[in-house]
mmCIF file of the N, C-alpha and C atoms, coordinates in Angstrom:
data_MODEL
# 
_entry.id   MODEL 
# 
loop_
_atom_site.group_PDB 
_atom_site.id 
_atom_site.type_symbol 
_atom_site.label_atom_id 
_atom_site.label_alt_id 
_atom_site.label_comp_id 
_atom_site.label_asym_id 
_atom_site.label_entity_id 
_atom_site.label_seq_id 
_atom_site.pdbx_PDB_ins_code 
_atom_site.Cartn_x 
_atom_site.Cartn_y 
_atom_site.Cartn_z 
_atom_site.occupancy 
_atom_site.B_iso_or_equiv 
_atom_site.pdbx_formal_charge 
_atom_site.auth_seq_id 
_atom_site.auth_comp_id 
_atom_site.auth_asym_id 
_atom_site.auth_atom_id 
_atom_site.pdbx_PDB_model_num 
ATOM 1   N N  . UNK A 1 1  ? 203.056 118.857 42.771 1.00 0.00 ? 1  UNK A N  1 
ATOM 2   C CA . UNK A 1 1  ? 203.404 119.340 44.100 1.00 0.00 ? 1  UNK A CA 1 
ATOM 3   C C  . UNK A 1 1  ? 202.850 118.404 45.175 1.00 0.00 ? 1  UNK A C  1 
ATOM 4   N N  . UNK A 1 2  ? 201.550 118.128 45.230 1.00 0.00 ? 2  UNK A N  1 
ATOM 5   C CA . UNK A 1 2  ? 201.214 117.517 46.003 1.00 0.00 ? 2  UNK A CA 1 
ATOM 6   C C  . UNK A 1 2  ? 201.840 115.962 46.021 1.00 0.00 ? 2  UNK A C  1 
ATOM 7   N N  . UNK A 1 3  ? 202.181 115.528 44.719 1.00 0.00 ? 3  UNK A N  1 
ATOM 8   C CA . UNK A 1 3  ? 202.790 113.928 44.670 1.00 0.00 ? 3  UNK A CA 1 
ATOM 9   C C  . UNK A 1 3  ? 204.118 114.229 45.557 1.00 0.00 ? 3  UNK A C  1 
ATOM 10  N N  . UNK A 1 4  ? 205.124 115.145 45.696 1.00 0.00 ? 4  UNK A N  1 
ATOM 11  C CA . UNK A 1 4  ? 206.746 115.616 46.124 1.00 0.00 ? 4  UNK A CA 1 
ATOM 12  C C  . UNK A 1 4  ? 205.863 115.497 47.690 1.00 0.00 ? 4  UNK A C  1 
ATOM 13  N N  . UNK A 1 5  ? 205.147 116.122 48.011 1.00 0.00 ? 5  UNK A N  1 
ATOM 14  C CA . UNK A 1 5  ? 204.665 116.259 49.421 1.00 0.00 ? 5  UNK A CA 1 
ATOM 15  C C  . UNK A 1 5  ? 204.166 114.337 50.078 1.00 0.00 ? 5  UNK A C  1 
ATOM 16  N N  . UNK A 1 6  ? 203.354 113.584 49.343 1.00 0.00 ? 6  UNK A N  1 
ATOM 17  C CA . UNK A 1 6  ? 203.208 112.593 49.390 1.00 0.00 ? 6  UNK A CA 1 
ATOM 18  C C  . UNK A 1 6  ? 204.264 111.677 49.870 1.00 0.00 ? 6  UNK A C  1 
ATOM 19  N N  . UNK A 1 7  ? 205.596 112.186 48.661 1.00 0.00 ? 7  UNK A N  1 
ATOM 20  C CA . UNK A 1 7  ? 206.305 111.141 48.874 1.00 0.00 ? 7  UNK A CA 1 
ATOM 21  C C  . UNK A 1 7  ? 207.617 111.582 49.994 1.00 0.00 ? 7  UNK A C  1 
ATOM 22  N N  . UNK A 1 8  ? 207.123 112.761 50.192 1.00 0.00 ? 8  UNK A N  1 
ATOM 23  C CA . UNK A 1 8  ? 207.682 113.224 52.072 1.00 0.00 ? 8  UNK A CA 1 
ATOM 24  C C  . UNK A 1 8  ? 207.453 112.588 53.384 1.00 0.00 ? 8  UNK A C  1 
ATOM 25  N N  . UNK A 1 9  ? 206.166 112.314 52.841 1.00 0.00 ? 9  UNK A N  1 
ATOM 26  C CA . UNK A 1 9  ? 205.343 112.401 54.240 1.00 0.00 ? 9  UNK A CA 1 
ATOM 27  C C  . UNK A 1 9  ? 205.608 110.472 54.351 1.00 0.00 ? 9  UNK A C  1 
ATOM 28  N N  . UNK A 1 10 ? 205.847 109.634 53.113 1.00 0.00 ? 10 UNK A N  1 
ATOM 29  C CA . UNK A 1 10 ? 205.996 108.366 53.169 1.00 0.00 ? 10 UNK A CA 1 
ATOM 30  C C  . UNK A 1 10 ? 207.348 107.981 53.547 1.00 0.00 ? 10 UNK A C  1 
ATOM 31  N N  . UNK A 1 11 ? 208.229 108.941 53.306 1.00 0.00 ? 11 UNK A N  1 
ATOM 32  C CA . UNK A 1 11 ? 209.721 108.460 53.791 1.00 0.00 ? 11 UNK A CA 1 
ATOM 33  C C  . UNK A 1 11 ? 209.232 108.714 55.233 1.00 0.00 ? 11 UNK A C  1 
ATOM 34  N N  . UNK A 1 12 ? 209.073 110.088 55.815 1.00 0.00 ? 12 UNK A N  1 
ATOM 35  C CA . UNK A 1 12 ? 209.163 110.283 57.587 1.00 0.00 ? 12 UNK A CA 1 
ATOM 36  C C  . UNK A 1 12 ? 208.346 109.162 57.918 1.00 0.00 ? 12 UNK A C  1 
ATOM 37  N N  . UNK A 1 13 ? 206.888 108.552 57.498 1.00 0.00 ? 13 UNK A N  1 
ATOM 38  C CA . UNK A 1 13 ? 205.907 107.299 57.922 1.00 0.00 ? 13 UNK A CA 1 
ATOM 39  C C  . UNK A 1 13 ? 206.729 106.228 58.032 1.00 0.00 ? 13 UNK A C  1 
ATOM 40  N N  . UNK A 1 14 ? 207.567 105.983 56.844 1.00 0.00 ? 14 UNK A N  1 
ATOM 41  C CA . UNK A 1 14 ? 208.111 104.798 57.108 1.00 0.00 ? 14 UNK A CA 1 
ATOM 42  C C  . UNK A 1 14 ? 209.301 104.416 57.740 1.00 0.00 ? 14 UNK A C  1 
ATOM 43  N N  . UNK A 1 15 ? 209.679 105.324 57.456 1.00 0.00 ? 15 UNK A N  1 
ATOM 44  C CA . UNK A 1 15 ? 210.964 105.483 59.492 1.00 0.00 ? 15 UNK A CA 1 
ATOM 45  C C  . UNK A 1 15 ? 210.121 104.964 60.648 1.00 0.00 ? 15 UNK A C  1 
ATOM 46  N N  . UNK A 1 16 ? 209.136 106.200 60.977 1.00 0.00 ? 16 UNK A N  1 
ATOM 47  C CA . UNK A 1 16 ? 208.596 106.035 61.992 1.00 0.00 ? 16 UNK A CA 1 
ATOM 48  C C  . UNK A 1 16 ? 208.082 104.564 62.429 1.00 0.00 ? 16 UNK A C  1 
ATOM 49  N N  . UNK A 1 17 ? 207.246 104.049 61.074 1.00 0.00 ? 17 UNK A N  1 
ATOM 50  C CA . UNK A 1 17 ? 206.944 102.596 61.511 1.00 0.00 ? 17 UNK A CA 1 
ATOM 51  C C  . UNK A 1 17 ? 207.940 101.529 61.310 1.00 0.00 ? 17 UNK A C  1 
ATOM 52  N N  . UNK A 1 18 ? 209.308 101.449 60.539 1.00 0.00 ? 18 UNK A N  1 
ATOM 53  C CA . UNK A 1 18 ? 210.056 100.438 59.852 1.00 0.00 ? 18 UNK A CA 1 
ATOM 54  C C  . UNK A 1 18 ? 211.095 100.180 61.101 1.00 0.00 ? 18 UNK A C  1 
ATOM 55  N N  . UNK A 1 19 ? 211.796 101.722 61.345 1.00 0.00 ? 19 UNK A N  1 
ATOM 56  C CA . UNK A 1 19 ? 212.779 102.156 62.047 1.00 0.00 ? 19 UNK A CA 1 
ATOM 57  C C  . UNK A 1 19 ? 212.981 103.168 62.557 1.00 0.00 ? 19 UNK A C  1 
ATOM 58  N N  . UNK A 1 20 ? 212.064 102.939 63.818 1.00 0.00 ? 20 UNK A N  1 
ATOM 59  C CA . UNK A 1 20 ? 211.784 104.393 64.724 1.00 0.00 ? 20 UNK A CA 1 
ATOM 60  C C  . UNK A 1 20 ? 213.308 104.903 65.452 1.00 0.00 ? 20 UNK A C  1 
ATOM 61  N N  . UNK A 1 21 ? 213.890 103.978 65.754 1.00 0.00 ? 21 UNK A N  1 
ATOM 62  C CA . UNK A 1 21 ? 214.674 104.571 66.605 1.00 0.00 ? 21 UNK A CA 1 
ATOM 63  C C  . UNK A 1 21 ? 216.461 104.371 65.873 1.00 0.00 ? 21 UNK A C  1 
ATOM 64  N N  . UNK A 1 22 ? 216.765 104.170 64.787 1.00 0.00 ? 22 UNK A N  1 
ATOM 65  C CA . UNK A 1 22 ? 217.852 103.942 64.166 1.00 0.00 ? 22 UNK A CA 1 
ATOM 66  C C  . UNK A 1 22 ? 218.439 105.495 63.819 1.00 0.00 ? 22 UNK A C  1 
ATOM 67  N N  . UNK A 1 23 ? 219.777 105.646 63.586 1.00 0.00 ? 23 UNK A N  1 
ATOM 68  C CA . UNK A 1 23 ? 220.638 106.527 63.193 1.00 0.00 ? 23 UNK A CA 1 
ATOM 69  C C  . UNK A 1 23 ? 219.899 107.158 61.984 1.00 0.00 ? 23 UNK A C  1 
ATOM 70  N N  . UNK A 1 24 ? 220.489 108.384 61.907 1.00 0.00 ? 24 UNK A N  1 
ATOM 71  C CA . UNK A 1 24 ? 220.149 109.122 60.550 1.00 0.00 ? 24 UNK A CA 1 
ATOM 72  C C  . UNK A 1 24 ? 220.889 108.176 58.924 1.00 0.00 ? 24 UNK A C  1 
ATOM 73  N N  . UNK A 1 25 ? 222.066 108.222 59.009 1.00 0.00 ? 25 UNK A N  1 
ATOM 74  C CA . UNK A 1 25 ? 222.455 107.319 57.795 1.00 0.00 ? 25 UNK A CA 1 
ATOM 75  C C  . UNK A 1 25 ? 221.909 105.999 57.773 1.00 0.00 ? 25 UNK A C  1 
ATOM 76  N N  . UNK A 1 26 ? 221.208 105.513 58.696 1.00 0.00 ? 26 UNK A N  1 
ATOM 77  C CA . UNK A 1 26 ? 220.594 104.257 58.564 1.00 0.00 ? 26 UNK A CA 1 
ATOM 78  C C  . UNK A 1 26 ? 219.470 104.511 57.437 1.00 0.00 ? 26 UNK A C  1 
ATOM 79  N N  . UNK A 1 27 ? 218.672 105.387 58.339 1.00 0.00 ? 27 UNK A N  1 
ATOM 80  C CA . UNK A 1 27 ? 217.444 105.860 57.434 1.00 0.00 ? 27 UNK A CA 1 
ATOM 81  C C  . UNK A 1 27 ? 217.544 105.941 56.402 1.00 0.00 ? 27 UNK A C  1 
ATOM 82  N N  . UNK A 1 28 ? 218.445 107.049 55.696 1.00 0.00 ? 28 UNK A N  1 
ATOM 83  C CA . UNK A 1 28 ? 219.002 107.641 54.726 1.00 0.00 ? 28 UNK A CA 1 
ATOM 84  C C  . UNK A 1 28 ? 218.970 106.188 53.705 1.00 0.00 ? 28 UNK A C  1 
ATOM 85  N N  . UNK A 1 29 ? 220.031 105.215 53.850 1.00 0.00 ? 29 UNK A N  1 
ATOM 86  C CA . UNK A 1 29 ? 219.965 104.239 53.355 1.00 0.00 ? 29 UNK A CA 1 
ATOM 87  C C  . UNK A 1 29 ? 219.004 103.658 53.355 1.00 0.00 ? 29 UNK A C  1 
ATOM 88  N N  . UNK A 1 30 ? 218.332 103.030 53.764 1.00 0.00 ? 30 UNK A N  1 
ATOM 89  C CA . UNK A 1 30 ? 217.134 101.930 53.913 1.00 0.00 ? 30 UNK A CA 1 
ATOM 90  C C  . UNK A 1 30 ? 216.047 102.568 52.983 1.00 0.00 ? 30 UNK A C  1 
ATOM 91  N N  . UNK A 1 31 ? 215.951 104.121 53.707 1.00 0.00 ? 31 UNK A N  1 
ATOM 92  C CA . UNK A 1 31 ? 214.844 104.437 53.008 1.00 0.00 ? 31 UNK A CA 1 
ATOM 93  C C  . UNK A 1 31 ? 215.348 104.887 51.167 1.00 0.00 ? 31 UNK A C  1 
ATOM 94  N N  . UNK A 1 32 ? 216.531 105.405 51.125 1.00 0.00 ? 32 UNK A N  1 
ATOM 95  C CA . UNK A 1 32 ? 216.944 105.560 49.623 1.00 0.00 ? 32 UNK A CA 1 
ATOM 96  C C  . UNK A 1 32 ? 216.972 104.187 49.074 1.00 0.00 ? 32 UNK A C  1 
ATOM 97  N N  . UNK A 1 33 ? 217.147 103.254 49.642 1.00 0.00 ? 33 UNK A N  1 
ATOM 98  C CA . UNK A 1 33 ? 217.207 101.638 49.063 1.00 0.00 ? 33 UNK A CA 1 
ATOM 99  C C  . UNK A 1 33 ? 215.991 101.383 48.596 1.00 0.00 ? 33 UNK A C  1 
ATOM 100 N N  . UNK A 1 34 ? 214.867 101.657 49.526 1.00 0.00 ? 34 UNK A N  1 
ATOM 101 C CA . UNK A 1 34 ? 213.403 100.987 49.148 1.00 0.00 ? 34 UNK A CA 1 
ATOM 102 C C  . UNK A 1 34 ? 213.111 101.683 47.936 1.00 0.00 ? 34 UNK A C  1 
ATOM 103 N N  . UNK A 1 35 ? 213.192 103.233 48.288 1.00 0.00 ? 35 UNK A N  1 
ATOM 104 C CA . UNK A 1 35 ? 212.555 104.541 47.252 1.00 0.00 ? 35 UNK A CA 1 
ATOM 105 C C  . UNK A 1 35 ? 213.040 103.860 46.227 1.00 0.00 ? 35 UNK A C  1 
ATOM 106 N N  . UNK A 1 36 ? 214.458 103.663 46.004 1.00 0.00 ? 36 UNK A N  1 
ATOM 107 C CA . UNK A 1 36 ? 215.148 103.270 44.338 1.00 0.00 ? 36 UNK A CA 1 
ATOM 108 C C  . UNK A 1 36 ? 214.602 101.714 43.805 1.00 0.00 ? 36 UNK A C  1 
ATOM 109 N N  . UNK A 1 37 ? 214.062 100.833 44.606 1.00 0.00 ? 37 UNK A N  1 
ATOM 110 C CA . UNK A 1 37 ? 213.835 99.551  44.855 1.00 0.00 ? 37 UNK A CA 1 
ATOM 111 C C  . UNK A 1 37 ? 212.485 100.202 43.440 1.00 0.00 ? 37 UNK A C  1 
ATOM 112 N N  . UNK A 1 38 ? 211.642 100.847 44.251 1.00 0.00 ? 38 UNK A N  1 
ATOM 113 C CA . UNK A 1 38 ? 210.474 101.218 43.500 1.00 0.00 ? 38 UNK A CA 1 
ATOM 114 C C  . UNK A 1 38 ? 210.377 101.789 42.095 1.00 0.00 ? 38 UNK A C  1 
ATOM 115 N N  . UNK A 1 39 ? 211.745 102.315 42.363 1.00 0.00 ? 39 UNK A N  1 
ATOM 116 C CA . UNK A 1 39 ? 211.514 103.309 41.540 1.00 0.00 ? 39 UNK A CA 1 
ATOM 117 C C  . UNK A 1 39 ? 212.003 102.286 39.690 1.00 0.00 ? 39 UNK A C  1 
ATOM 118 N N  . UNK A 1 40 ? 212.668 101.384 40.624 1.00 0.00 ? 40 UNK A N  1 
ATOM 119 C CA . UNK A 1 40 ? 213.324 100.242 39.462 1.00 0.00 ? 40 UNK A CA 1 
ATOM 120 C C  . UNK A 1 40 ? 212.100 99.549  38.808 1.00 0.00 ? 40 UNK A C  1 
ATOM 121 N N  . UNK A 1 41 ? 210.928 99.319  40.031 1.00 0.00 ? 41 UNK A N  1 
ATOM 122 C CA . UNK A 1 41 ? 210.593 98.136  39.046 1.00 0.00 ? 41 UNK A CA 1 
ATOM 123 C C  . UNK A 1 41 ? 209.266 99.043  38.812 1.00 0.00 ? 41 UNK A C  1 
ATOM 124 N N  . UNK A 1 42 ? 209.117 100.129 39.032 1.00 0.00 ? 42 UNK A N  1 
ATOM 125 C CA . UNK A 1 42 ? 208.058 101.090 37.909 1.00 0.00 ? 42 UNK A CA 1 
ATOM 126 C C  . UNK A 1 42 ? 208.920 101.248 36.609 1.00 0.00 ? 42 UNK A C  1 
ATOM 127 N N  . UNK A 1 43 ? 210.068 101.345 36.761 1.00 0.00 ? 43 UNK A N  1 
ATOM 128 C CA . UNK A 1 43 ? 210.673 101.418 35.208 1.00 0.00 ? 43 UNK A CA 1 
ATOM 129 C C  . UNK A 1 43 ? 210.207 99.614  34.250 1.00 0.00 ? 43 UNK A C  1 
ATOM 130 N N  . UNK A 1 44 ? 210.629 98.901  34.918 1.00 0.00 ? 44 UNK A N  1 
ATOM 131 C CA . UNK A 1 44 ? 210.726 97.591  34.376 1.00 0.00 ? 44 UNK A CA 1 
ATOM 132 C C  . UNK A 1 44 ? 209.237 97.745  34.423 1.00 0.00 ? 44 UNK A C  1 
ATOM 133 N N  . UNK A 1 45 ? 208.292 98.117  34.839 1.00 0.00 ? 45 UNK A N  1 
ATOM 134 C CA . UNK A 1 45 ? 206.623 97.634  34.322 1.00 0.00 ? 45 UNK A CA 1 
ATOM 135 C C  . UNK A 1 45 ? 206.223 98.658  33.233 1.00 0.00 ? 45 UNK A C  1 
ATOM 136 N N  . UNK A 1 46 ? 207.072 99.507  33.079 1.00 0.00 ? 46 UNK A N  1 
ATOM 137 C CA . UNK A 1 46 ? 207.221 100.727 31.484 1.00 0.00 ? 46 UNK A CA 1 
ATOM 138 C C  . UNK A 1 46 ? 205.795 101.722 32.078 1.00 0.00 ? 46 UNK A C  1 
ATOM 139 N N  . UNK A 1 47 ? 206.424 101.821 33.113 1.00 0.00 ? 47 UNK A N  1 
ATOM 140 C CA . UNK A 1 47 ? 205.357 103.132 34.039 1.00 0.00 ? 47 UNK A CA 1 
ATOM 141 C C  . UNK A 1 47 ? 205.859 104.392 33.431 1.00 0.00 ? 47 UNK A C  1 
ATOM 142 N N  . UNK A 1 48 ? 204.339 104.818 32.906 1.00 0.00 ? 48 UNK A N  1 
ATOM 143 C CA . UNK A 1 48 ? 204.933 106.343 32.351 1.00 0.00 ? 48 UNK A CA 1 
ATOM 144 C C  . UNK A 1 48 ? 205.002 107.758 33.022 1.00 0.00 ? 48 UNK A C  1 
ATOM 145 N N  . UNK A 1 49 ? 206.153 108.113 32.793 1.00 0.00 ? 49 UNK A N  1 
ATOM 146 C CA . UNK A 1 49 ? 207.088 109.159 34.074 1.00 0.00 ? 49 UNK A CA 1 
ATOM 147 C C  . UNK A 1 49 ? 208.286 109.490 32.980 1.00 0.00 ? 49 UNK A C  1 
ATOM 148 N N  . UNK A 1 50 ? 208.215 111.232 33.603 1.00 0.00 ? 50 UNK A N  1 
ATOM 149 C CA . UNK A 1 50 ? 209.787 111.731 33.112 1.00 0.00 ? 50 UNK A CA 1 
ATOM 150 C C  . UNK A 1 50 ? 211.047 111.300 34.053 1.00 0.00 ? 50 UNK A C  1 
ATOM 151 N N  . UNK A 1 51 ? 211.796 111.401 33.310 1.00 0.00 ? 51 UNK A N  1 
ATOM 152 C CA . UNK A 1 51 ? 213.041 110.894 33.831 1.00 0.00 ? 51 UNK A CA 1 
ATOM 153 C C  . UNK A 1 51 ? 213.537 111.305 34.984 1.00 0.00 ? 51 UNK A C  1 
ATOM 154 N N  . UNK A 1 52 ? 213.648 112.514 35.530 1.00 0.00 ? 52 UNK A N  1 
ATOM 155 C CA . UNK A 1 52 ? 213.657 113.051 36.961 1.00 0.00 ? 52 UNK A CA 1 
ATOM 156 C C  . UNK A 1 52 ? 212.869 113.001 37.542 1.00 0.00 ? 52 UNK A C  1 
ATOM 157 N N  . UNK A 1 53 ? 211.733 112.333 37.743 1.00 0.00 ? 53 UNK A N  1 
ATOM 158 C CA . UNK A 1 53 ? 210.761 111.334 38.575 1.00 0.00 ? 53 UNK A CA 1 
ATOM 159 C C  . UNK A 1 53 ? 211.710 110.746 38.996 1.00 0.00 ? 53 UNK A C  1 
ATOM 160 N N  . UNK A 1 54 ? 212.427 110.096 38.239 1.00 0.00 ? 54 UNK A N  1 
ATOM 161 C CA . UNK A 1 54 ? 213.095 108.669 39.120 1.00 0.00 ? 54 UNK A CA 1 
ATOM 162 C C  . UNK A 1 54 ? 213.851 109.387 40.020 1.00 0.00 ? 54 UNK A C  1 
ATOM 163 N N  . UNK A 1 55 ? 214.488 110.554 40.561 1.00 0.00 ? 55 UNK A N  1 
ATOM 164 C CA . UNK A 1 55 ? 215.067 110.935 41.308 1.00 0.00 ? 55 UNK A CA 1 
ATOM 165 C C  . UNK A 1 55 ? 214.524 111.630 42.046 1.00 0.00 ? 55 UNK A C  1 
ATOM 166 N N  . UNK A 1 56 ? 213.706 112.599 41.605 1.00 0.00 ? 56 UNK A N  1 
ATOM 167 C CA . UNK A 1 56 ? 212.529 113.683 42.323 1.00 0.00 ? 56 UNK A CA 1 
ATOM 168 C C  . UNK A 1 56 ? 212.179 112.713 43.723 1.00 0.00 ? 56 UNK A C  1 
ATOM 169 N N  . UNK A 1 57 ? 211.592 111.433 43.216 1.00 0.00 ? 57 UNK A N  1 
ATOM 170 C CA . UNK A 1 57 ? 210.525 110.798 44.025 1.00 0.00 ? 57 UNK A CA 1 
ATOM 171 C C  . UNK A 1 57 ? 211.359 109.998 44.682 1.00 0.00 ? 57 UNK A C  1 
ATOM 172 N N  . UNK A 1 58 ? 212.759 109.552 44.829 1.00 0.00 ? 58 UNK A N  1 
ATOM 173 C CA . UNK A 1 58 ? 213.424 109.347 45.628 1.00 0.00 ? 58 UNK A CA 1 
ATOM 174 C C  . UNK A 1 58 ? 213.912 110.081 47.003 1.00 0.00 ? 58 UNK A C  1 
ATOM 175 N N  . UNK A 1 59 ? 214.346 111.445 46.261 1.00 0.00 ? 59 UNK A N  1 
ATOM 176 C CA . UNK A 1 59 ? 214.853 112.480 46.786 1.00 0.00 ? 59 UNK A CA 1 
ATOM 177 C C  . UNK A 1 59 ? 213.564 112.885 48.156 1.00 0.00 ? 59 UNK A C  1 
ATOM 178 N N  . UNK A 1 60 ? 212.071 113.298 47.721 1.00 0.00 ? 60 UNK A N  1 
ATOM 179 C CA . UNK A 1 60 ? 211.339 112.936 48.610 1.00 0.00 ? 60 UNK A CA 1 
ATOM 180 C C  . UNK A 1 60 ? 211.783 112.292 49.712 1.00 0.00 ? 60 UNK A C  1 
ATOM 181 N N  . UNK A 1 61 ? 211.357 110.461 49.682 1.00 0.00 ? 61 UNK A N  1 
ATOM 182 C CA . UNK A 1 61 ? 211.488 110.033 50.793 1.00 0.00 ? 61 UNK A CA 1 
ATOM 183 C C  . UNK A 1 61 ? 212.966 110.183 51.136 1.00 0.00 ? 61 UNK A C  1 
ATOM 184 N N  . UNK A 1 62 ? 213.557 110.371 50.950 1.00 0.00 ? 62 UNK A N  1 
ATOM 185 C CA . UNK A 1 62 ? 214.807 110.516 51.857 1.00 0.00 ? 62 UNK A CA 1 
ATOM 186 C C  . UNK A 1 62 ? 214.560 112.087 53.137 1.00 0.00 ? 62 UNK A C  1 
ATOM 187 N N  . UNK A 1 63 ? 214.192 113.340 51.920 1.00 0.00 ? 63 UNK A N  1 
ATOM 188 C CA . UNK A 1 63 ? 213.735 114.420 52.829 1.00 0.00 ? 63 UNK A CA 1 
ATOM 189 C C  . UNK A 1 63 ? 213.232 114.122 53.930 1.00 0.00 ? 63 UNK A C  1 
ATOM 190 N N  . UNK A 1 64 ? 211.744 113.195 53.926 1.00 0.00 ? 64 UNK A N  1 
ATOM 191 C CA . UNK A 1 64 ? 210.829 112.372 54.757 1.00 0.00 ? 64 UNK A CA 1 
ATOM 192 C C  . UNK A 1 64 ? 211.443 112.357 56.139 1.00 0.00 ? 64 UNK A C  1 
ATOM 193 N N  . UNK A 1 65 ? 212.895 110.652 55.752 1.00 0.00 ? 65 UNK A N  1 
ATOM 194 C CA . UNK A 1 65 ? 213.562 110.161 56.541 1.00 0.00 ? 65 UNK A CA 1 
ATOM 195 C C  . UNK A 1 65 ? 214.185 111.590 57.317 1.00 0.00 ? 65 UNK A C  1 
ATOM 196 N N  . UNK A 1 66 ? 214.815 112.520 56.901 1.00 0.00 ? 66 UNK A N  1 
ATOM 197 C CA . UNK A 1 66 ? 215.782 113.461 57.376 1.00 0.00 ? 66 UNK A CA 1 
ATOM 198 C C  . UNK A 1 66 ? 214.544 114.590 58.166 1.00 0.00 ? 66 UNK A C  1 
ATOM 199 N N  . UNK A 1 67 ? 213.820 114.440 57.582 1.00 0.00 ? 67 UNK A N  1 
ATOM 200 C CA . UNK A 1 67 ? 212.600 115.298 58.566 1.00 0.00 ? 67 UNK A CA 1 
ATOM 201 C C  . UNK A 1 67 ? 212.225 114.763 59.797 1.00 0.00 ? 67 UNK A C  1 
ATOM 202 N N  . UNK A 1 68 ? 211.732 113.095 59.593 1.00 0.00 ? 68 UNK A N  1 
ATOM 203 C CA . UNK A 1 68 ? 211.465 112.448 61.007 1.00 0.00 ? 68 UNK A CA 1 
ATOM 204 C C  . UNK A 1 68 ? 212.986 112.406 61.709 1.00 0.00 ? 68 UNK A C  1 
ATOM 205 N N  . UNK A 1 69 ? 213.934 112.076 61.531 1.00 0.00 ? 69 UNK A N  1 
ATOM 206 C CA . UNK A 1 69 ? 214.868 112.095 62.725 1.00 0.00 ? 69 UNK A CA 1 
ATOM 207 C C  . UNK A 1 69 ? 215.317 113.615 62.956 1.00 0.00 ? 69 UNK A C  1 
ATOM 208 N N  . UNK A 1 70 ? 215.271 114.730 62.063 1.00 0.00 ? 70 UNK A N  1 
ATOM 209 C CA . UNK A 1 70 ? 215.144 115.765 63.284 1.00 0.00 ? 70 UNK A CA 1 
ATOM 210 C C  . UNK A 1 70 ? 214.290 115.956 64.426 1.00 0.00 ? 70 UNK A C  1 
ATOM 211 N N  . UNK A 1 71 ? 212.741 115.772 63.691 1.00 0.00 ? 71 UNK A N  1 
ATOM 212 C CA . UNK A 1 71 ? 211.561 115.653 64.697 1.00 0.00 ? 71 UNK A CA 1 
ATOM 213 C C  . UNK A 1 71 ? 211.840 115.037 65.773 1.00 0.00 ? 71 UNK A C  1 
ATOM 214 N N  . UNK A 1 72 ? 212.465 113.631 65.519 1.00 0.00 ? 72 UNK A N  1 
ATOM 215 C CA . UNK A 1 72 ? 212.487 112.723 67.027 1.00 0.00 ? 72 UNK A CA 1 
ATOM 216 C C  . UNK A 1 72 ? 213.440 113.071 67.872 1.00 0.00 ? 72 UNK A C  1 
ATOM 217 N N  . UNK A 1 73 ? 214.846 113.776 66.843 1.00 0.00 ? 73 UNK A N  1 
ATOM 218 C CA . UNK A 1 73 ? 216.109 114.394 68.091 1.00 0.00 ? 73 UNK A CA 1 
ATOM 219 C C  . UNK A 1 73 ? 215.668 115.526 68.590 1.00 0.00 ? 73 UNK A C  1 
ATOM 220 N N  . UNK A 1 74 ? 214.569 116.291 68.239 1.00 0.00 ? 74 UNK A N  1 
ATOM 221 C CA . UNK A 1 74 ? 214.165 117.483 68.789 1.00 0.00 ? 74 UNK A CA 1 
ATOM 222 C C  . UNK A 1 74 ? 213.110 117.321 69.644 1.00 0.00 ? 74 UNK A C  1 
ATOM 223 N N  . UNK A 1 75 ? 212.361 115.997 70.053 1.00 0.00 ? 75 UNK A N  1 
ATOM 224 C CA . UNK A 1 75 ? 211.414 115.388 71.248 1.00 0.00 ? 75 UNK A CA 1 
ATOM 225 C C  . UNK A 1 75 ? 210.063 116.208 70.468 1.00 0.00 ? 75 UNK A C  1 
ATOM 226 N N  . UNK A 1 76 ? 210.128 116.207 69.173 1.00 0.00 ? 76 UNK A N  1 
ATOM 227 C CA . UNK A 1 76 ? 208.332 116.235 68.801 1.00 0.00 ? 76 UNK A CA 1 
ATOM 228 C C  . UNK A 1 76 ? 207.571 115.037 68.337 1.00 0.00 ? 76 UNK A C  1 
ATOM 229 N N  . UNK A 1 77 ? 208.378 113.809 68.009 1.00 0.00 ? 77 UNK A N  1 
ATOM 230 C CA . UNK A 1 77 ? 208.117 112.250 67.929 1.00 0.00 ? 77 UNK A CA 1 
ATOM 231 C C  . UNK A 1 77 ? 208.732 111.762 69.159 1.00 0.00 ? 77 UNK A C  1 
ATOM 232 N N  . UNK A 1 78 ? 208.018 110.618 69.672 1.00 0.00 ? 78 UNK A N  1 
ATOM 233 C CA . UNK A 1 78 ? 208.580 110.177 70.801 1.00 0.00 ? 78 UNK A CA 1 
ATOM 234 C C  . UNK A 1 78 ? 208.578 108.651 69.964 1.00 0.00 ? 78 UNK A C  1 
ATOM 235 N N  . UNK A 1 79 ? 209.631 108.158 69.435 1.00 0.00 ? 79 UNK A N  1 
ATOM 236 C CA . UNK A 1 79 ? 209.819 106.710 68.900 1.00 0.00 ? 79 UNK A CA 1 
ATOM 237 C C  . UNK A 1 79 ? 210.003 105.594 69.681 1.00 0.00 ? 79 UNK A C  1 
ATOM 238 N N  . UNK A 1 80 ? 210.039 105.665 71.160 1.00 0.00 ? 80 UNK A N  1 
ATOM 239 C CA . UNK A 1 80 ? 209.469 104.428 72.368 1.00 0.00 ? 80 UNK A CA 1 
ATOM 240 C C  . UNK A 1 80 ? 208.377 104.748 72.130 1.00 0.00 ? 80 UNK A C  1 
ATOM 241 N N  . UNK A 1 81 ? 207.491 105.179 72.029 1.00 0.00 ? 81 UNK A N  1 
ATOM 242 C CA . UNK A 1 81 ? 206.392 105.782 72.364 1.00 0.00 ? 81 UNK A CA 1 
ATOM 243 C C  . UNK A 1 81 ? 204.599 104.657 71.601 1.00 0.00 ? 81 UNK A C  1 
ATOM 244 N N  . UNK A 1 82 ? 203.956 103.429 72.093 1.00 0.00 ? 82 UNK A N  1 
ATOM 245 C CA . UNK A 1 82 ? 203.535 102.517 71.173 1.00 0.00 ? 82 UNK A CA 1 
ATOM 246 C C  . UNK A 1 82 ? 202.313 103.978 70.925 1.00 0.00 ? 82 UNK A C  1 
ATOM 247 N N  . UNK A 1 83 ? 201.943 103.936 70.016 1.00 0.00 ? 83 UNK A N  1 
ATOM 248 C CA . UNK A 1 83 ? 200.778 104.571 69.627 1.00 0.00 ? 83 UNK A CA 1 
ATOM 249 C C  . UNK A 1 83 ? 199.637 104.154 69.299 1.00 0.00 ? 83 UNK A C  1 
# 
């Protein structure tokens, strides 16, 4: 539970810092690109994980991504905003 929450909180982080202010399907993509990016070469280093890991922990950061751009269309992130 806590790893699904982790890998929430790293999709919305990495919007926020990668691509604060881009479209929702941007996100969606970029961030499903990286997540699967990872998720490839933990397979190729024979990282041990059940098989719906590889999707679970995708599925995450995408939530992430789709969490921060509600947040920011709803003015509780301000993405001009330098912090």
């Amino acid at each position: 539970m806590l790893n699904d929450i982790l890998h929430i909180f790293t999709g919305g982080w990495l919007c926020f810092s990668l691509i604060p202010t881009a479209e929702l399907w941007i996100m969606v993509l970029f961030i499903g690109g990286i997540s699967g990016l990872r998720e490839h070469i933990q397979s190729l280093r024979i990282h041990p994980q059940e098989v719906y890991h590889k999707y679970t922990d995708t599925l995450g950061w995408i939530i992430g991504s789709v969490i921060y751009y509600f947040l920011r269309k709803y003015n509780y992130v301000d993405a001009d905003k330098n912090y």
